[in-house]
N, C-alpha and C positions, 0 to 999 in steps of 0.2 A: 653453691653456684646459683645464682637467678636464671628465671627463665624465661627469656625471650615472650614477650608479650603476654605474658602472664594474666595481665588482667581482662583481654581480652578473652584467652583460653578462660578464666573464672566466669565472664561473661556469659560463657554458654551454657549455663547453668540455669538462666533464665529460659521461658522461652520464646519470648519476643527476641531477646539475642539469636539463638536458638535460628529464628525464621529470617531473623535479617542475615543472618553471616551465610542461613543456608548450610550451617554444620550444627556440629554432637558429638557430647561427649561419649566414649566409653572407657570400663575400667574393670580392670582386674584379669589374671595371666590367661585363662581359657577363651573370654572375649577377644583382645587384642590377639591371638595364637586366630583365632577366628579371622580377624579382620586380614591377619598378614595372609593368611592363605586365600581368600574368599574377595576381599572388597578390595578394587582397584581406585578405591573414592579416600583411601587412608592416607592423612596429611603428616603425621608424626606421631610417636610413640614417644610419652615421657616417663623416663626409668627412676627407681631411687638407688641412687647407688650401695646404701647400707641393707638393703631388699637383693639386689643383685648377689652381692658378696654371702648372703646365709641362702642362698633359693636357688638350686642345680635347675630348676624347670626354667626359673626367671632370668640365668646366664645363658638359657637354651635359647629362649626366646628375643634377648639381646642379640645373641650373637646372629641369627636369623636373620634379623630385621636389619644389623650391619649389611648382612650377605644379598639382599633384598634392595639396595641402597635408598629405603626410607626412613624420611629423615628425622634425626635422634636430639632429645633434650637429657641431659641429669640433672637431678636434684640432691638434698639433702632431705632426711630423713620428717623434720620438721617445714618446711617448706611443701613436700607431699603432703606431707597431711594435713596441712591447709587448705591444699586444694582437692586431695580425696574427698567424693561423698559420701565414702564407706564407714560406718564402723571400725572395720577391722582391714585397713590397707592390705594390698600384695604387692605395692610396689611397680606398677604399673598403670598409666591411664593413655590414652591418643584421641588424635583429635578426625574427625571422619567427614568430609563431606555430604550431603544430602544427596542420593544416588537421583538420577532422571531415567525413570518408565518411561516407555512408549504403552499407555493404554490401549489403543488401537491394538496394537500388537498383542497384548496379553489379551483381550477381550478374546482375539482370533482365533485363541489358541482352544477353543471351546469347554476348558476349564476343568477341571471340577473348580468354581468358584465360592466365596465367602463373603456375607456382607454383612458387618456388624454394627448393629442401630442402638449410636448410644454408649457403646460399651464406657464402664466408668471406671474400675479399677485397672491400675496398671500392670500390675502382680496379671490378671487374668489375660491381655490384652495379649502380652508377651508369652505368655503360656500357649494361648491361641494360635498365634504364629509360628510357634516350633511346632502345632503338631497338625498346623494344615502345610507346611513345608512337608513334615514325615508321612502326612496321607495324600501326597502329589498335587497338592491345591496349587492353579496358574496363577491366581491374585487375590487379594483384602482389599473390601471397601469399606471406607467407613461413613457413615452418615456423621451430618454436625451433631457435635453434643459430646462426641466420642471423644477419650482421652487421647492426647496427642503423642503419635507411636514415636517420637524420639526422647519422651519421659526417660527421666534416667534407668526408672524401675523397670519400664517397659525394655528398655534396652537389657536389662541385665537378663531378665526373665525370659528373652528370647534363648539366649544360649548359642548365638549369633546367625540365625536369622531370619537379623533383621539386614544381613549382608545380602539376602540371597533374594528375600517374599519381597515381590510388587507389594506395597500398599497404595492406594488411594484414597485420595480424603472426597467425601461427594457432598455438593451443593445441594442436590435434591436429590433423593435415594427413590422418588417413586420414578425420574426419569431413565436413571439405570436399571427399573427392573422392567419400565416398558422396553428399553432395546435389548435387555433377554429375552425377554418374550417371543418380540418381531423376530429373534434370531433361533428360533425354537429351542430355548435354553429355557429348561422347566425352574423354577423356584421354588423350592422346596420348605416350610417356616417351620420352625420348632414351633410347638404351643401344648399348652397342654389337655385339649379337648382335640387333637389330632389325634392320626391310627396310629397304632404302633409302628416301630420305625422297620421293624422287618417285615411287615406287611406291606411296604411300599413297594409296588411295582411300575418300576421304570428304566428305560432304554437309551434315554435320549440325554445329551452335555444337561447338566445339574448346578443351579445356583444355592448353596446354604444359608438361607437368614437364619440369624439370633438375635434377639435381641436385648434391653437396655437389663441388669442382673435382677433390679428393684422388680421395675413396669413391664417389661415384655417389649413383644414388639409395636410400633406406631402401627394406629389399627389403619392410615391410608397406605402404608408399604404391605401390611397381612391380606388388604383387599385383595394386594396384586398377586399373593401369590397362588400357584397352582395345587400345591397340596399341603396340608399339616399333620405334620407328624409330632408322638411324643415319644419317650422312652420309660417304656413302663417297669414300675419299681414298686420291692415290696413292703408294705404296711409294718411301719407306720412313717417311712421317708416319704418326703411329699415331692423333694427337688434336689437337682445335682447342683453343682458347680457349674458355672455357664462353660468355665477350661475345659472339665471332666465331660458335659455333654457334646461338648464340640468333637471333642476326640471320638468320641461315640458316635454320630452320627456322621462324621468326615470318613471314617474308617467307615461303614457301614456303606456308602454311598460309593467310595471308590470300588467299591466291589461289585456292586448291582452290574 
């Protein structure tokens, strides 16, 4: 069976498609199980029907998405896997609209916020957003330069979400940190000649920079910020994972 606009839906593979259609792909049973619960921006689920018939989770999630009335493509088995960008298909992918933040709103919400300068791997991006989602972070900023959060890998690596975290993308990351400022939202940089990170003593709504995995962070956004912290580790490890410190310090900060 063909699928209705198919080349379109391939399209979104790119990501200049991507920004013009204003959607993205996602794929595979635990994403789309995400999306049906979570994102109200979900356009269609496309199924394989040779996938449904071996896979009791993927006839759960069929039948779901009937009950849901969002609306349904099938395939054949090669026809999916054309358009999978998996390795190893499950028989599922859809198609998701680009959600629209109110920044205003999230800025308001006094945060514990996150603003990633640069970030370049996708694998890490998406790491970063499930576990500032699990340590109650309000939003993600990105500075230019940064991998773009509807990467597919990005998508995957969220673990879904990417339904749920405000992102923003920033034109200038030093004008967002002067309206923390003005808004006594302390900025807090990872670096590695900062105090230890439990030695930070602070009261007041907390902005998180990290920055790029290579280079650190732009040394006009570290002017701005208010303190640096590192996380000290023992000989002869020099540095974490930028995913791995993030959780470490997001977890650390919601607690202060």
């Amino acid at each position: 069976m063909a699928i209705k606009n198919a080349k379109k839906i391939l399209n979104l593979k790119r990501r200049k498609m991507r920004q013009a259609e204003q959607k993205y792909l996602i794929e595979g049973i635990r994403l789309c199980e995400e999306a049906l619960k979570s994102s109200d921006t979900l356009e269609q689920l496309i199924f394989c029907r040779e996938s449904i018939a071996r896979n009791a989770r993927l006839e759960n999630l069929y039948q779901a998405t009937l009950a849901q009335r969002v609306p349904i493509q099938q395939t054949d088995w090669r026809a999916f896997k054309h358009m999978s960008d998996t390795d190893t298909p499950q028989g599922v992918l859809g198609v998701v609209s680009m959600p629209t933040y109110d920044r205003k709103a999230v800025l308001n919400t006094n945060g514990p916020f996150l603003i990633l300068d640069r970030i370049s791997d996708p694998g890490n991006l998406g790491v970063i957003m499930r576990t500032a989602e699990a340590a109650g972070c309000k939003g993600i900023f990105l500075t230019r330069g940064s991998v773009e959060v509807y990467n597919p890998k990005v998508v995957r690596a969220t673990m879904g979400a990417i339904f749920r975290m405000p992102v923003f993308p920033l034109q200038d990351g030093c004008d967002l940190l002067h309206y923390l400022r003005q808004r006594g939202i302390q900025i807090i940089a990872a670096h590695t000649n900062g105090i230890p990170f439990h030695n930070l003593q602070t009261k007041t709504p907390v902005a998180l920079l990290l920055g790029n995995e290579a280079f650190g962070i732009d040394s006009a956004l570290l002017a701005l910020s208010d303190h640096t912290v590192t996380i000290p580790m023992a000989a002869p490890v020099e540095s974490l994972n930028i995913a791995v410190a993030s959780g470490i310090l997001l977890f650390s900060l919601s607690y202060k």
